[in-house]
Structure formats: C-alpha cells, structure tokens
C-alpha positions as CSV (number, residue, x, y, z in Angstrom):
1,X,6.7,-48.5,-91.7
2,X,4.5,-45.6,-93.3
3,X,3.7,-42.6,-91.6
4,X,0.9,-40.7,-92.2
5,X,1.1,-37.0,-92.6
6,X,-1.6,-34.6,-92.7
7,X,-1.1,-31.3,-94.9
8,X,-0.2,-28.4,-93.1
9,X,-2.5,-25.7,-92.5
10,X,-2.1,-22.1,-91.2
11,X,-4.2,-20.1,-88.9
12,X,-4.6,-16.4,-88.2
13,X,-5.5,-14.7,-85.1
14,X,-8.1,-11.9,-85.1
15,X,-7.0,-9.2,-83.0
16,X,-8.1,-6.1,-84.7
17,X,-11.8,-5.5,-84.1
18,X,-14.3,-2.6,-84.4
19,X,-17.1,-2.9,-86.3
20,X,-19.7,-5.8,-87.8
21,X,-18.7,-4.5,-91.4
22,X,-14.7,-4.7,-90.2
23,X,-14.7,-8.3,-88.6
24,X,-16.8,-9.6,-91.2
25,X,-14.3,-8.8,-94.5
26,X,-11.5,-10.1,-92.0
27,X,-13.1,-13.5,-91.6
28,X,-13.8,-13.1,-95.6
29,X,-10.1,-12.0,-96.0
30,X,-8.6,-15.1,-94.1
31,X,-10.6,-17.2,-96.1
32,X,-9.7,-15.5,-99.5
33,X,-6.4,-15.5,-98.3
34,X,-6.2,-19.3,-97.8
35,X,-6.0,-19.4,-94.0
36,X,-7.4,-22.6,-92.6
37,X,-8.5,-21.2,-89.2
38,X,-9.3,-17.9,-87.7
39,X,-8.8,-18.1,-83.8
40,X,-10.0,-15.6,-81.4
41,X,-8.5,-15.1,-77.6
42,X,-10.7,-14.6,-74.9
43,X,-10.0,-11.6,-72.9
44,X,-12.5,-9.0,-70.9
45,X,-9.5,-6.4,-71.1
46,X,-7.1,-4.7,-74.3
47,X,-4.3,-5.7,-72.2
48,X,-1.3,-7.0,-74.7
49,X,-3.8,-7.7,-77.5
50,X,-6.5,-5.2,-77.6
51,X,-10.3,-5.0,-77.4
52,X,-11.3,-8.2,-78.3
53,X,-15.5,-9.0,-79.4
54,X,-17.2,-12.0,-76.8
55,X,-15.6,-15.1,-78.8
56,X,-18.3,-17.4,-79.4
57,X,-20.7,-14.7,-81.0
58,X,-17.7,-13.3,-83.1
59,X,-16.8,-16.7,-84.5
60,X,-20.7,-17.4,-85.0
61,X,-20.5,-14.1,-87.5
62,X,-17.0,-14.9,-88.6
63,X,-18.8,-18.7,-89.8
64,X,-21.6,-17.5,-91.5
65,X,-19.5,-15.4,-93.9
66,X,-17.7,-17.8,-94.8
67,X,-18.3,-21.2,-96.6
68,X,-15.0,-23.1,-95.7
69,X,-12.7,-21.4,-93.0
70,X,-12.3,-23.0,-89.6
71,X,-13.2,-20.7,-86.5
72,X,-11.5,-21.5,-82.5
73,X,-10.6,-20.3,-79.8
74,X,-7.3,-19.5,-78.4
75,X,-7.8,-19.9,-75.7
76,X,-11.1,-20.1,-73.6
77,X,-10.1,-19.0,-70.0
78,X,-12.0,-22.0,-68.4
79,X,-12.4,-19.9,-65.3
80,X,-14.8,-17.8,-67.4
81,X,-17.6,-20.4,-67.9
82,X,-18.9,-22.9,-66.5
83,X,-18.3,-26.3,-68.7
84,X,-21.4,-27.3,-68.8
85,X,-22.2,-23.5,-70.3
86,X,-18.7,-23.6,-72.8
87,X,-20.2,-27.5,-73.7
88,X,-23.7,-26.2,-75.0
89,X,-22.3,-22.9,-76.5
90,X,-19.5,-24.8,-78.7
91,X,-21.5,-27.9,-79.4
92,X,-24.3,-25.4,-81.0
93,X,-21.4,-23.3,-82.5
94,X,-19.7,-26.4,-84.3
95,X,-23.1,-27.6,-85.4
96,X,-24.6,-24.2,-86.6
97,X,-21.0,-23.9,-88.7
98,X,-21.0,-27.3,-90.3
99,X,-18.9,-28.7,-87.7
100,X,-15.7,-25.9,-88.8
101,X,-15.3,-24.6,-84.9
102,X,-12.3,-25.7,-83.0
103,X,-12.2,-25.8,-79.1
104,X,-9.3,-24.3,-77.1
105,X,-9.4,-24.1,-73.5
106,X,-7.0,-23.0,-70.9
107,X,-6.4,-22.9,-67.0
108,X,-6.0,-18.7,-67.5
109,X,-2.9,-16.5,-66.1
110,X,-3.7,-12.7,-66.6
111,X,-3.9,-12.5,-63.5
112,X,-4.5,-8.3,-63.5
113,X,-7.8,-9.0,-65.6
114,X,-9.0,-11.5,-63.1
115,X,-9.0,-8.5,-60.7
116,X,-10.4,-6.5,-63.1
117,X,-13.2,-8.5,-63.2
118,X,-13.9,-9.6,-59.8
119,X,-12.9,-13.6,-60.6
120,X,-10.7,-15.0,-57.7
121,X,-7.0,-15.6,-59.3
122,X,-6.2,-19.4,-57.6
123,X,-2.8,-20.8,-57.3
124,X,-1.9,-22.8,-60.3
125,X,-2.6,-25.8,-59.2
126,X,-6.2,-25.2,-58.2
127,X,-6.7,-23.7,-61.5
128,X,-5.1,-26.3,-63.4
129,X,-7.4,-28.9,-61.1
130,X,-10.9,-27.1,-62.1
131,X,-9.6,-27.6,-65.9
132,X,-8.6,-30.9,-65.6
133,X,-12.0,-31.5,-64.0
134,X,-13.9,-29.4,-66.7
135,X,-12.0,-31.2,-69.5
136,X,-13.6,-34.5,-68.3
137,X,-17.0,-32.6,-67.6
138,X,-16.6,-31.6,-71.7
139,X,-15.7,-35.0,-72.8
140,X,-18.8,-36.4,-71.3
141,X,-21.3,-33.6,-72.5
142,X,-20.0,-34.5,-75.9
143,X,-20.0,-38.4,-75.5
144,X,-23.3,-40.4,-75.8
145,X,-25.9,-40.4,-72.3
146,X,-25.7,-38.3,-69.6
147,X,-23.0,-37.4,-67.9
148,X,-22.8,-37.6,-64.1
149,X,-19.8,-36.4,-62.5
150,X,-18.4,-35.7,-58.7
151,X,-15.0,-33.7,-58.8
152,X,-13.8,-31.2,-56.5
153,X,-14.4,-28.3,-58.4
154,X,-17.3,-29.4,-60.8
155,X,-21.2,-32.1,-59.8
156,X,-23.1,-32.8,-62.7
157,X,-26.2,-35.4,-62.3
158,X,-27.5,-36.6,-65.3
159,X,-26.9,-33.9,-67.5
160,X,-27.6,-35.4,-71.0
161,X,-25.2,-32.4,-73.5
162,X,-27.2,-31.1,-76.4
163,X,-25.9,-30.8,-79.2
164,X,-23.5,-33.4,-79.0
C-alpha cells in the first residue's frame, strides 16, 4: 500500500512587534527565509509573549508583502469573537490573500487576561461547548446556503457567509 506524504513545511511565529516598517520586513524576512507560514497569537495582554498587533489586520499587512508566504492564527481565543464575526473576517482574509490564510481557533485559558478584559472566564467545559458549537457555526458559513443553527451557546437563521 502507498502512502502519500506531503513535504514538510515550517512556520514562524511573530512575536516581536512595533512598528508598520518592523512587521512588514519580518513577514518579508519569513518569506526570504523560506518559512511556509507566519502565525500570529491572539492576545489583548504582553503576558508570556509580549504586545501582540490585532491578528487579522496584521496578517492582512503581513499578506500583502508578500507574494507566497502563508499567514494564521495561533490561536484565535474563540471567546473573543463571535463566529459569525471570525467567519466573515477570515473568509475575506483568505480571499483578499489568494487563499494563503490558515484558521486556528481555540477554547482560550489565560484566564488573568480574561479578567483583564472584562470577558467572563467559564469552566472548561462551557468553553470547550461554545467552541464546539462555533466550529459547526464556521463550517456552515463556509459551506454552500445559509446556515441556520440552534446550539446552546450560538442561533443563527439564515445567515448565508460571504465570502465563502
């Protein structure tokens, strides 16, 4: 039986961030460099990793100065954004890049920037429910039609996702 293998490709995570000038050469840097993907984290605090830039925007600049390097998230806290919100902004983000933006998406656990920014810290479960539930909202904004949907956390009607 053959397997199929795909190459193997390296990311880099951008961490160090300043200035428009700065975070562009890095993305141009990666690139050079022969990185396949440069992810981003999404945090509201330098706790552990720094000030980090709003993701979406900064991987929007990060694709535009570049021609081939993949941009992503690691992760999206999905307590952040609403799914419906995350599904427009990284459907328009993948299609304004050529299609080079890679999703991430998480159920969150720094639980000192939640307080820090007024977002209610569930137990893990609940949080781990509302992504569940968000993953399937995410699928269907993607998928052809609209998407109707009636979870605990998450009710869409009819919501047809554009882009897809």
């Amino acid at each position: 039986m053959a397997t199929h293998q795909r190459p193997l490709r390296f990311g880099v995570i951008g961490e160090r961030m300043g200035t428009a000038e700065g975070w562009v050469a890095q993305a141009r840097r990666a690139e050079a460099l022969g990185y396949a993907t440069l992810l981003l984290r999404d945090h509201f605090v330098p706790d552990f990793f720094g000030d980090q830039f709003a993701p979406l925007t900064a991987l929007m600049a990060a694709a535009c100065a570049t021609t081939t390097l993949r941009v992503g998230t690691l992760v999206f806290d999905n307590d952040y954004r609403h799914p419906v919100i995350l599904a427009k902004e990284a459907a328009t983000l993948d299609l304004l890049s050529g299609g080079r933006f890679e999703l991430g998406i998480g159920a969150g656990w720094l639980r000192s920037e939640y307080r820090q920014a007024g977002v209610a810290y569930d137990p893990n479960g609940v949080r781990i429910g509302r992504l569940e539930e968000a993953l399937q909202v995410l699928r269907g904004l993607f998928a052809d039609g609209p998407l109707t949907f009636a979870g605990e956390h998450y009710r869409i009607t009819g919501l047809e996702g554009f882009p897809k």
